[in-house]
PyMOL Python script that loads the backbone (N, CA, C, O; Angstrom):
from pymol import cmd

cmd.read_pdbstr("""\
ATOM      1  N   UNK A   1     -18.256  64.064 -39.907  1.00  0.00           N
ATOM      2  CA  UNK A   1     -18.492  62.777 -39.293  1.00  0.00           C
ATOM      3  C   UNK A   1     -19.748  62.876 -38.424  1.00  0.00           C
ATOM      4  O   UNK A   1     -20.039  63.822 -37.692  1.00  0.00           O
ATOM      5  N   UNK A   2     -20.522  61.627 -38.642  1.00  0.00           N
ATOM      6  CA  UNK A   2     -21.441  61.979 -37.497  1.00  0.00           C
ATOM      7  C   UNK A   2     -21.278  61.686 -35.991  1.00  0.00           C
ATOM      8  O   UNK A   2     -20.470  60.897 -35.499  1.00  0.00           O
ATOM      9  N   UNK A   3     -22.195  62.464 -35.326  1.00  0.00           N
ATOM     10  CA  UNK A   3     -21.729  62.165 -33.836  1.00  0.00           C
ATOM     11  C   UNK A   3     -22.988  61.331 -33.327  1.00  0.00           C
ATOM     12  O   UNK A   3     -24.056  61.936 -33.415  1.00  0.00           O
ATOM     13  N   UNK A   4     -23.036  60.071 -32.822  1.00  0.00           N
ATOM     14  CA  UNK A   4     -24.168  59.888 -32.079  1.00  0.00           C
ATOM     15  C   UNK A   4     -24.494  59.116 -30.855  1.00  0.00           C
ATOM     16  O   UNK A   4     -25.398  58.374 -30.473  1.00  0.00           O
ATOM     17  N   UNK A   5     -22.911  59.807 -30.204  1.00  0.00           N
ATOM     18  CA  UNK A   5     -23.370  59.544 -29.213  1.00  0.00           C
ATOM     19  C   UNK A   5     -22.884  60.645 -27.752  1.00  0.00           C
ATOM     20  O   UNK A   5     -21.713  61.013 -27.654  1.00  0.00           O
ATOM     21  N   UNK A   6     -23.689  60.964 -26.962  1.00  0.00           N
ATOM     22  CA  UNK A   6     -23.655  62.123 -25.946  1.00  0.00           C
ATOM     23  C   UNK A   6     -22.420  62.229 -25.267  1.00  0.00           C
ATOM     24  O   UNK A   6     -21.693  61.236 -25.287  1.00  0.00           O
ATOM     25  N   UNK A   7     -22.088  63.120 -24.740  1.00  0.00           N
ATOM     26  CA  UNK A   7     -20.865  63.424 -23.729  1.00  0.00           C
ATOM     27  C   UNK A   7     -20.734  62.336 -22.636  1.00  0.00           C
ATOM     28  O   UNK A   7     -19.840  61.496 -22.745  1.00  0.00           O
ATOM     29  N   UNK A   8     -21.558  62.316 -21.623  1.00  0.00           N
ATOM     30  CA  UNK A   8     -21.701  61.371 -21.101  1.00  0.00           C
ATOM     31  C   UNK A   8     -21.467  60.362 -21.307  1.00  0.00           C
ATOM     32  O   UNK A   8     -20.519  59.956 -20.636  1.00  0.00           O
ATOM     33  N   UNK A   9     -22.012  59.458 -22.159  1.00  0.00           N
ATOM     34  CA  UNK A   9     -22.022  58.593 -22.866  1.00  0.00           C
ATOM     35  C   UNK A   9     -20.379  57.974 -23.631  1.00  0.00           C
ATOM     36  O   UNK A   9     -19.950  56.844 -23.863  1.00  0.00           O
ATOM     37  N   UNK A  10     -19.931  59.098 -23.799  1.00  0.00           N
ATOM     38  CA  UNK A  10     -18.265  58.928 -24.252  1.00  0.00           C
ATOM     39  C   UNK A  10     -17.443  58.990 -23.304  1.00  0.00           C
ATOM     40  O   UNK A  10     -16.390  58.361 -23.408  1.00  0.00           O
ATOM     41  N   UNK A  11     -17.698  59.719 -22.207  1.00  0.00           N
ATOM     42  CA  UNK A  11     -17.179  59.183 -20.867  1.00  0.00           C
ATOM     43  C   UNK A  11     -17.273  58.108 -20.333  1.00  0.00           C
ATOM     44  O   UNK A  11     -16.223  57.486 -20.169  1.00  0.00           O
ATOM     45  N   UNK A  12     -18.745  57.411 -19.802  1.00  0.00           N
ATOM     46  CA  UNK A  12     -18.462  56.070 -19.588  1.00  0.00           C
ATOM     47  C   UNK A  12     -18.240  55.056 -20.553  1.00  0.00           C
ATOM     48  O   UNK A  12     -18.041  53.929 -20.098  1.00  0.00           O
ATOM     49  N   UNK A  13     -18.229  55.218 -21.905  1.00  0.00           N
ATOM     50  CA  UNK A  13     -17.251  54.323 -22.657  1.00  0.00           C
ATOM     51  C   UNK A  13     -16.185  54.361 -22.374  1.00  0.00           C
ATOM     52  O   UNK A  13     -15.872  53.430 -21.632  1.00  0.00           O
ATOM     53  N   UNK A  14     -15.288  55.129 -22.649  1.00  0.00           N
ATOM     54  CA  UNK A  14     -13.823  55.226 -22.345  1.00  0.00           C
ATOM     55  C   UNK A  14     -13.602  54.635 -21.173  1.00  0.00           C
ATOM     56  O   UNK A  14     -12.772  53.726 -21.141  1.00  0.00           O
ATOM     57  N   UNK A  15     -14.279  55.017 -20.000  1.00  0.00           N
ATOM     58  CA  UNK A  15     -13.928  54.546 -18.429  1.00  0.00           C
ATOM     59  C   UNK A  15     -14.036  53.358 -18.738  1.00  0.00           C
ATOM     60  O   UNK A  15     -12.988  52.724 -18.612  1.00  0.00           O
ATOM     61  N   UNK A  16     -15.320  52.529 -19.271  1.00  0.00           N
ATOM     62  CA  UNK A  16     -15.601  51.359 -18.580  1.00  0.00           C
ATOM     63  C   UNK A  16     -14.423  50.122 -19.846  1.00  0.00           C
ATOM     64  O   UNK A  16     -14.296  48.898 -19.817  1.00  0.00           O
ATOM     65  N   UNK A  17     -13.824  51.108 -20.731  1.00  0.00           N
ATOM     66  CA  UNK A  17     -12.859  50.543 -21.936  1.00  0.00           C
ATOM     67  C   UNK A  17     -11.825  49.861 -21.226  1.00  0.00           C
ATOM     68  O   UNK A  17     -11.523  48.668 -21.205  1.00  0.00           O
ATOM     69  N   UNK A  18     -11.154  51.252 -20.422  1.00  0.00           N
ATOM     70  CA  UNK A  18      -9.940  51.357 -19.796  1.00  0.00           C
ATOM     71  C   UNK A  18     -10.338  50.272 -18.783  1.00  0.00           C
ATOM     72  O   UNK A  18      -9.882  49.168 -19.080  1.00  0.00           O
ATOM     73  N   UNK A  19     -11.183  50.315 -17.498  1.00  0.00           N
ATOM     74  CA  UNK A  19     -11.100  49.124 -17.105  1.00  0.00           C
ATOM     75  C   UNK A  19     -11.065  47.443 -17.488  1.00  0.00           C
ATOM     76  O   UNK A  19     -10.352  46.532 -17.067  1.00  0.00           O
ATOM     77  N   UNK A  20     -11.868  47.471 -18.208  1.00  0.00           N
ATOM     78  CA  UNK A  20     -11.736  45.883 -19.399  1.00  0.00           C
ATOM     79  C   UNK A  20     -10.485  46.282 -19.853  1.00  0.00           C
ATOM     80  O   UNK A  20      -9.851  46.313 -18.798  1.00  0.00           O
ATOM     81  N   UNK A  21      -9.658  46.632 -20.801  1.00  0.00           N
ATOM     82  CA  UNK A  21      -8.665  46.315 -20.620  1.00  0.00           C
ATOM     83  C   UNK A  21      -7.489  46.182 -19.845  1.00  0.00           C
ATOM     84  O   UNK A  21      -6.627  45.368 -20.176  1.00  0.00           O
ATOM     85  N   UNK A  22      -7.350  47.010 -18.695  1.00  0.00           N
ATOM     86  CA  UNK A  22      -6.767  46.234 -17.868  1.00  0.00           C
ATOM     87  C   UNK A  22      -7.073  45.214 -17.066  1.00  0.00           C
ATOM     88  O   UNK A  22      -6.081  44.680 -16.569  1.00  0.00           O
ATOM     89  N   UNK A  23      -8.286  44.679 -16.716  1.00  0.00           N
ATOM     90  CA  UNK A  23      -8.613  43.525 -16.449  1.00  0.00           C
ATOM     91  C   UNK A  23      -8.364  42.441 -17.505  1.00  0.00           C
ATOM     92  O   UNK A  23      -8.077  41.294 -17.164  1.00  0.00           O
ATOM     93  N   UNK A  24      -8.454  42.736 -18.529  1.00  0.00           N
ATOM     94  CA  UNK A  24      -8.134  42.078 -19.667  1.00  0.00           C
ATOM     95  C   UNK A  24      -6.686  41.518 -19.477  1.00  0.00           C
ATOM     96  O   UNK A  24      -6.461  40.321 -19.655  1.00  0.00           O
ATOM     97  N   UNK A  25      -5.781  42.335 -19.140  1.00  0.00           N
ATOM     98  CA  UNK A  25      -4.374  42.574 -18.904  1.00  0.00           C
ATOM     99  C   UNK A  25      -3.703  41.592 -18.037  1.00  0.00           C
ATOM    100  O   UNK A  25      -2.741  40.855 -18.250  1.00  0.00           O
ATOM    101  N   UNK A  26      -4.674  41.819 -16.698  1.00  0.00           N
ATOM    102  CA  UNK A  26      -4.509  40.898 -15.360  1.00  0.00           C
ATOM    103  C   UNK A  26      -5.261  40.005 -15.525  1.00  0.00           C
ATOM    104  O   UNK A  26      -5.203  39.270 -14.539  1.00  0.00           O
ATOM    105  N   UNK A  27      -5.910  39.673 -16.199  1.00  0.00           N
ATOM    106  CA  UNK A  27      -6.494  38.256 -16.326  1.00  0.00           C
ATOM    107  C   UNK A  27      -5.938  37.245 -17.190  1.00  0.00           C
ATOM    108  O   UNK A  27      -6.644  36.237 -17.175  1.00  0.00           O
ATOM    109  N   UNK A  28      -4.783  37.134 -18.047  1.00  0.00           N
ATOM    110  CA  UNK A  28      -4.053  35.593 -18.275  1.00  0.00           C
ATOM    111  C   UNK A  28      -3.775  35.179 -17.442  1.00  0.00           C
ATOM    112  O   UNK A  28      -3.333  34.116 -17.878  1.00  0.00           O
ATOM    113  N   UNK A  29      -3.601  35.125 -16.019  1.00  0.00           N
ATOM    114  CA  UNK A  29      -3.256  34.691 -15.111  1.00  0.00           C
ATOM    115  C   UNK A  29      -4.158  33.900 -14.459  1.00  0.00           C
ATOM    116  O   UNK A  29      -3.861  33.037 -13.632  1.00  0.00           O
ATOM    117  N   UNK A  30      -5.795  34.328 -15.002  1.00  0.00           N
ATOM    118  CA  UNK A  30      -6.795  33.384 -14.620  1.00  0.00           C
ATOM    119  C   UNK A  30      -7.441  32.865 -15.556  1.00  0.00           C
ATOM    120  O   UNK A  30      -7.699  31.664 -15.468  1.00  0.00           O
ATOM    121  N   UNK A  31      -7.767  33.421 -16.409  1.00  0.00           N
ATOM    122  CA  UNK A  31      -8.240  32.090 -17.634  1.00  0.00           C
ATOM    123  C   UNK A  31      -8.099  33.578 -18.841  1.00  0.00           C
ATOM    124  O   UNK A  31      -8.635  34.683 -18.932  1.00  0.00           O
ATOM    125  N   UNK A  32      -6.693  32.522 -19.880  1.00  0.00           N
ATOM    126  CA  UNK A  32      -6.504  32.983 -20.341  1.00  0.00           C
ATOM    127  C   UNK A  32      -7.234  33.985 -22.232  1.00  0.00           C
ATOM    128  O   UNK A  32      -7.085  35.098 -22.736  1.00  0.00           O
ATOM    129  N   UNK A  33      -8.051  32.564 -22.633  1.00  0.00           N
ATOM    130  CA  UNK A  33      -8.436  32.845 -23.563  1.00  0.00           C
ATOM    131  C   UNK A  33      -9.857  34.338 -23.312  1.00  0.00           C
ATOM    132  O   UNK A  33     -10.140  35.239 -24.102  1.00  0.00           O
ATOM    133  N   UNK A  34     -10.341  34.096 -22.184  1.00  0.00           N
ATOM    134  CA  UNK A  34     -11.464  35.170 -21.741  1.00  0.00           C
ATOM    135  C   UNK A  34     -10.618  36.649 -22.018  1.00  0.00           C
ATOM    136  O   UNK A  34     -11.137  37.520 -22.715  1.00  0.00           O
ATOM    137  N   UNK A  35      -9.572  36.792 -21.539  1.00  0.00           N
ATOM    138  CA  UNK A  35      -8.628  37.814 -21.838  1.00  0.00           C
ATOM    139  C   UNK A  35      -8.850  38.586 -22.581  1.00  0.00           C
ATOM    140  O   UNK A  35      -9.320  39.688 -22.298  1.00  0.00           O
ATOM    141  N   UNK A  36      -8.586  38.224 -23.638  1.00  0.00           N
ATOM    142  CA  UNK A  36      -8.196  38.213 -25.205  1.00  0.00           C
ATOM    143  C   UNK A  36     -10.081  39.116 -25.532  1.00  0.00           C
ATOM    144  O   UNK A  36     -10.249  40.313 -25.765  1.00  0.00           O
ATOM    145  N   UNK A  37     -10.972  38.242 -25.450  1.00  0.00           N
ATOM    146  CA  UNK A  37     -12.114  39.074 -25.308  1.00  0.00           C
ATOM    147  C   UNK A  37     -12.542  40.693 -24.997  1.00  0.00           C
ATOM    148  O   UNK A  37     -12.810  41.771 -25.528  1.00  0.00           O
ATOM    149  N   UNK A  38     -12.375  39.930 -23.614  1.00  0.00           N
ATOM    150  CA  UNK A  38     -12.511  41.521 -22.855  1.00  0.00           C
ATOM    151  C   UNK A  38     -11.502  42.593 -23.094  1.00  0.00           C
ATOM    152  O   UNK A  38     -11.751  43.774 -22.852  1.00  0.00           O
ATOM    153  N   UNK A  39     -10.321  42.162 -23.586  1.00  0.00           N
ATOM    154  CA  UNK A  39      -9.293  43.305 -24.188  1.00  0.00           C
ATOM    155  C   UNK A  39     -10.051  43.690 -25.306  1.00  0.00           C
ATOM    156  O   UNK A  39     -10.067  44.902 -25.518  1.00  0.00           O
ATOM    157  N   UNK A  40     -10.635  43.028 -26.018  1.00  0.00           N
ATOM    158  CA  UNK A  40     -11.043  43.449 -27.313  1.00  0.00           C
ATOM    159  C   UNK A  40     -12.290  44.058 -27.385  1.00  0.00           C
ATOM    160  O   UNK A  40     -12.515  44.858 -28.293  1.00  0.00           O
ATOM    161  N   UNK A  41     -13.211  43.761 -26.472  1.00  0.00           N
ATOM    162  CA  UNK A  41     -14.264  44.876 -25.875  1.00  0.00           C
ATOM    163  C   UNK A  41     -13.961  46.066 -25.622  1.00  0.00           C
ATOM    164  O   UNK A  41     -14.267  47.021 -26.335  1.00  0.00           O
ATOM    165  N   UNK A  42     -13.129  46.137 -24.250  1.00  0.00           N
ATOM    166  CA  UNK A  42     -12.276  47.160 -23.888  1.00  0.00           C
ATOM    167  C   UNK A  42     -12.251  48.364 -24.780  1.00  0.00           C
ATOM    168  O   UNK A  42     -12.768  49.477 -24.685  1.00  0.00           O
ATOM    169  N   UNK A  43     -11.079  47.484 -26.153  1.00  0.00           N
ATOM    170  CA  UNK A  43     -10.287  48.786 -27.021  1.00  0.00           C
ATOM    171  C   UNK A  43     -11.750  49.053 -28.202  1.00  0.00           C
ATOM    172  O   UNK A  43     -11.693  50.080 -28.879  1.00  0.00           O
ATOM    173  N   UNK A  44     -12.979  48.124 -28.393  1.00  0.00           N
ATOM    174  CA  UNK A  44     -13.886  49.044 -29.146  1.00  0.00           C
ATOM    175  C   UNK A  44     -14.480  49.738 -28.289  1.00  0.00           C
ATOM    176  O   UNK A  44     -15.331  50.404 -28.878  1.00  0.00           O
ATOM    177  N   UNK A  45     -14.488  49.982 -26.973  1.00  0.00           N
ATOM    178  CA  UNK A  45     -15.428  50.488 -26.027  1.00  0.00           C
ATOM    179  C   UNK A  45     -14.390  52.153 -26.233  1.00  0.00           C
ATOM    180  O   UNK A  45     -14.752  53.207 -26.755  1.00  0.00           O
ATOM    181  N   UNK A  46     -13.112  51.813 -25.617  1.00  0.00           N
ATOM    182  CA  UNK A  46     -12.689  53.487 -26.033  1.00  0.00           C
ATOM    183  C   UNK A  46     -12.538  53.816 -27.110  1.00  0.00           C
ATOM    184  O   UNK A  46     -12.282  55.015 -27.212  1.00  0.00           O
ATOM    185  N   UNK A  47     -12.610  52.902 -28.629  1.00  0.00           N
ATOM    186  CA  UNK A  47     -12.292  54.108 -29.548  1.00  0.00           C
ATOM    187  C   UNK A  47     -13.675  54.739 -30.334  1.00  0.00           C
ATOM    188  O   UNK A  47     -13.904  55.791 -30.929  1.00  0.00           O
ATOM    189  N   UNK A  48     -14.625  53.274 -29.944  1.00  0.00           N
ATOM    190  CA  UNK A  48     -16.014  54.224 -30.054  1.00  0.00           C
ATOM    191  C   UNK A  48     -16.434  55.538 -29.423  1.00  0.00           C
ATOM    192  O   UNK A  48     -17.178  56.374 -29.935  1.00  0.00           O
ATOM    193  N   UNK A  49     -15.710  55.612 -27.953  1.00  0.00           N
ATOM    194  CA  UNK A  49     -15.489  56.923 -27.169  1.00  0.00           C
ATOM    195  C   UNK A  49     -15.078  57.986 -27.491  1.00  0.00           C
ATOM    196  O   UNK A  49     -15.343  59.075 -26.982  1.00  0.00           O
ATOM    197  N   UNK A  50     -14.329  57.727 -28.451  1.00  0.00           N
ATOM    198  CA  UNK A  50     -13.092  58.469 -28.255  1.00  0.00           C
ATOM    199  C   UNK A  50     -13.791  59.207 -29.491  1.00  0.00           C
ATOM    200  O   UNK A  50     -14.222  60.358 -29.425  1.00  0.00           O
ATOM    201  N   UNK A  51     -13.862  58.145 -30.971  1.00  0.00           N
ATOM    202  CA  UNK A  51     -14.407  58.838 -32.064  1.00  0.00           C
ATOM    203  C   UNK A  51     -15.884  59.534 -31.951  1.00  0.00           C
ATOM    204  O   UNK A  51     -16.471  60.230 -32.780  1.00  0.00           O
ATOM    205  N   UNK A  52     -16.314  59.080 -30.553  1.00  0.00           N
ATOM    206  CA  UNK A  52     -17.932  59.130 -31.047  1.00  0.00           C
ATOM    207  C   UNK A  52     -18.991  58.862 -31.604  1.00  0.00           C
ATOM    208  O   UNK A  52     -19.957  59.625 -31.609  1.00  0.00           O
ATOM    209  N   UNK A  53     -18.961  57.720 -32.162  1.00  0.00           N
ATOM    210  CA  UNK A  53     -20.084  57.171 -33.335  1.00  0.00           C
ATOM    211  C   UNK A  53     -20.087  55.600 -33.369  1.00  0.00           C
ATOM    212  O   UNK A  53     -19.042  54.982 -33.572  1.00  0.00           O
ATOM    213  N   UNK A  54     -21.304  54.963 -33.161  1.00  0.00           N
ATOM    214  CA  UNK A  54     -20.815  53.910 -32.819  1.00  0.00           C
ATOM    215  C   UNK A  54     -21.721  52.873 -33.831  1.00  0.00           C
ATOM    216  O   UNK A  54     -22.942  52.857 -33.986  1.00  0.00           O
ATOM    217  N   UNK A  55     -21.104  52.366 -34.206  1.00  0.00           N
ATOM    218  CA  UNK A  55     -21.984  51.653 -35.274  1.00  0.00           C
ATOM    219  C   UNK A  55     -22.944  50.666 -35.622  1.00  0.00           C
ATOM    220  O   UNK A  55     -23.348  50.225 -36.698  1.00  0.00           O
ATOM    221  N   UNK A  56     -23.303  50.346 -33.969  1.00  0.00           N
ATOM    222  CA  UNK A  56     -24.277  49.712 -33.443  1.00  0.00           C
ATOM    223  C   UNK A  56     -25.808  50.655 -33.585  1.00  0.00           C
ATOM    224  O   UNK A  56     -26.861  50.278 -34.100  1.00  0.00           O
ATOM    225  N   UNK A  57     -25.456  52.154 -32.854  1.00  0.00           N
ATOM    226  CA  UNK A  57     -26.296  52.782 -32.766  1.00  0.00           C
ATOM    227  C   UNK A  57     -26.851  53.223 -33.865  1.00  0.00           C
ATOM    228  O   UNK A  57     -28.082  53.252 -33.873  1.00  0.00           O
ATOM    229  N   UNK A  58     -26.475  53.457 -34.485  1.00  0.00           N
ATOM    230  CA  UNK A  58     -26.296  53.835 -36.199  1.00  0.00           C
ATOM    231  C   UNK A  58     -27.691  53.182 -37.088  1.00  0.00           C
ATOM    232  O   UNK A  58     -28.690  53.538 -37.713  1.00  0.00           O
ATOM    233  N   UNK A  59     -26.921  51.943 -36.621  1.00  0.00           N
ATOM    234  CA  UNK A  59     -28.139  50.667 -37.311  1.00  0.00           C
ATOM    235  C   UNK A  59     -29.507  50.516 -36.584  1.00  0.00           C
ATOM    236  O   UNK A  59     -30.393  49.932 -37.209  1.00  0.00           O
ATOM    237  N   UNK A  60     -29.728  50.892 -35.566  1.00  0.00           N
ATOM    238  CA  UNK A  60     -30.588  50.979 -34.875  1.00  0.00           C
ATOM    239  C   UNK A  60     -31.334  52.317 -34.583  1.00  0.00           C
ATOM    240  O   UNK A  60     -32.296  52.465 -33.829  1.00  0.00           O
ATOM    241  N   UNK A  61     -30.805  53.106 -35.207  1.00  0.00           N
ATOM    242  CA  UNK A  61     -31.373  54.783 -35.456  1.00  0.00           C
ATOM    243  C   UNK A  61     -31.690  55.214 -34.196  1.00  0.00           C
ATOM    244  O   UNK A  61     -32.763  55.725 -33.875  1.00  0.00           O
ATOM    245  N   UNK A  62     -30.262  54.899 -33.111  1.00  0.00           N
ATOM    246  CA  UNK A  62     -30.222  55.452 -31.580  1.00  0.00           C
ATOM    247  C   UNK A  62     -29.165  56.578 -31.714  1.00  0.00           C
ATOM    248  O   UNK A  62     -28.100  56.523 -32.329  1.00  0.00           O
ATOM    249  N   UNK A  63     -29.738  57.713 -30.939  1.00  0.00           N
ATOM    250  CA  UNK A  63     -28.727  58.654 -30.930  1.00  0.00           C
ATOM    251  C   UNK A  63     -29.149  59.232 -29.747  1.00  0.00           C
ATOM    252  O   UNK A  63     -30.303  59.579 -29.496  1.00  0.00           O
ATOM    253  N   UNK A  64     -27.505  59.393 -28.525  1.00  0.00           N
ATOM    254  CA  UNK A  64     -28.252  59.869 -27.659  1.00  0.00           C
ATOM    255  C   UNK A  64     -26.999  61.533 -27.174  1.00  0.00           C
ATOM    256  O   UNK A  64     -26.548  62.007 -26.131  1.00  0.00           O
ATOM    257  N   UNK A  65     -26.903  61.913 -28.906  1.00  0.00           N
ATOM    258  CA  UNK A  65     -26.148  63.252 -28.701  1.00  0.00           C
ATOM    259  C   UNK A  65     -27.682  64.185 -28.725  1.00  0.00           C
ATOM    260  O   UNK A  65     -28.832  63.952 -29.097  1.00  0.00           O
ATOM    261  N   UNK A  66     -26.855  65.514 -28.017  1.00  0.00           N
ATOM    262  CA  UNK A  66     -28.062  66.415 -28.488  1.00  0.00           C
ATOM    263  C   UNK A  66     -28.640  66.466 -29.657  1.00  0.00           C
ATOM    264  O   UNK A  66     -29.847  66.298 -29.832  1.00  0.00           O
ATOM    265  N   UNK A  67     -27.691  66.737 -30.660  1.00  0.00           N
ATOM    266  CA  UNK A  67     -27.696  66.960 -31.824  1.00  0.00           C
ATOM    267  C   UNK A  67     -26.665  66.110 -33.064  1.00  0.00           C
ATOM    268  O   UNK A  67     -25.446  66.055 -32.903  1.00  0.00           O
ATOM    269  N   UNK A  68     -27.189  65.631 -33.997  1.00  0.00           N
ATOM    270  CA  UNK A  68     -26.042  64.858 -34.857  1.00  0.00           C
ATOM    271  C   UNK A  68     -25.829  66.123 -35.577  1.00  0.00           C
ATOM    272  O   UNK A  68     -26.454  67.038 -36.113  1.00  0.00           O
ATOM    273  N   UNK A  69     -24.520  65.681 -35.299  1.00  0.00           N
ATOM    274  CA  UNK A  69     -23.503  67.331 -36.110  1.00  0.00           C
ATOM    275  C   UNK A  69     -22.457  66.495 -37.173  1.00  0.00           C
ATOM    276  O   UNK A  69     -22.133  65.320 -36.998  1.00  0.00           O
ATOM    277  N   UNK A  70     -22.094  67.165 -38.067  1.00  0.00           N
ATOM    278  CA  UNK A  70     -21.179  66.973 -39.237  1.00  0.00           C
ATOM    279  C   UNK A  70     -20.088  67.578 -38.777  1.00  0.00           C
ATOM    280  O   UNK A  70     -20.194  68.697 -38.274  1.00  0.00           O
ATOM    281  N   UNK A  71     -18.708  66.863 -38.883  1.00  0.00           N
ATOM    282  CA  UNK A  71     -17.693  67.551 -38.529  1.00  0.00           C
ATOM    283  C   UNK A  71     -16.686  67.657 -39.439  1.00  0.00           C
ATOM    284  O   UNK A  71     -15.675  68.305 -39.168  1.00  0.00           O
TER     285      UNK A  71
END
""", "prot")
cmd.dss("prot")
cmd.show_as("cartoon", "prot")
cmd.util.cbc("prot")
cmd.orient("prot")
């Protein structure tokens, strides 16, 4: 698989995932349909994290791992 995106970089995905979705979470309570969004930001924000590769970057021939490695 390729990797392309840095350590760092998969850290503050995940972090900034986990927060949108729980804001996501606590927010039907203030406008509900926005919710639904930002949950869904959220969960591509960590599993792009999580997997590493993001398919934005991809298309745009951004990579900000050291190295793209095959796994």
């Amino acid at each position: 698989m390729i990797v392309n995106e840095g350590e760092w970089e998969r850290v503050v995905r995940v972090v900034v995932g986990a927060v949108l979705i729980g804001g996501g979470y606590v927010a039907p309570y203030v406008d509900r349909p926005w919710s639904f969004v930002v949950m869904a930001v959220g969960f591509v924000l960590v599993a792009t994290g999580l997997i590493g590769y993001c398919p934005a970057w991809h298309l745009f021939h951004i990579s900000t791992s050291r190295k793209n490695s095959r796994e």
